[in-house]
Steps between C-alpha positions, in 0.01 A plus 500: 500500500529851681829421558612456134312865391667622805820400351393563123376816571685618864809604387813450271669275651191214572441557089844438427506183715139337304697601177765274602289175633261565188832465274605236684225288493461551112849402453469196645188441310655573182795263539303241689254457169788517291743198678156277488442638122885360414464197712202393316539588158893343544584243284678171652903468388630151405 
């Protein structure tokens, strides 16, 4: 943990960087629930 505030809180650069993984990691959230949303609620083709 006291490396996380040390990069939250340290300097620019480590904030920057947490920005990024935090974005990342919702982003792949997001589209992860979505694709298993579609998939399920898809209706079969004949």
């Amino acid at each position: 943990m006291d490396l996380w505030m040390d990069l939250l809180f340290g300097n620019a650069i480590g904030l920057a960087s947490v920005s990024v993984i935090a974005t990342t990691v919702a982003l792949c959230t997001f589209y992860a629930v979505y694709f298993l949303l579609k998939v399920k609620n898809a209706t079969p083709q004949d």
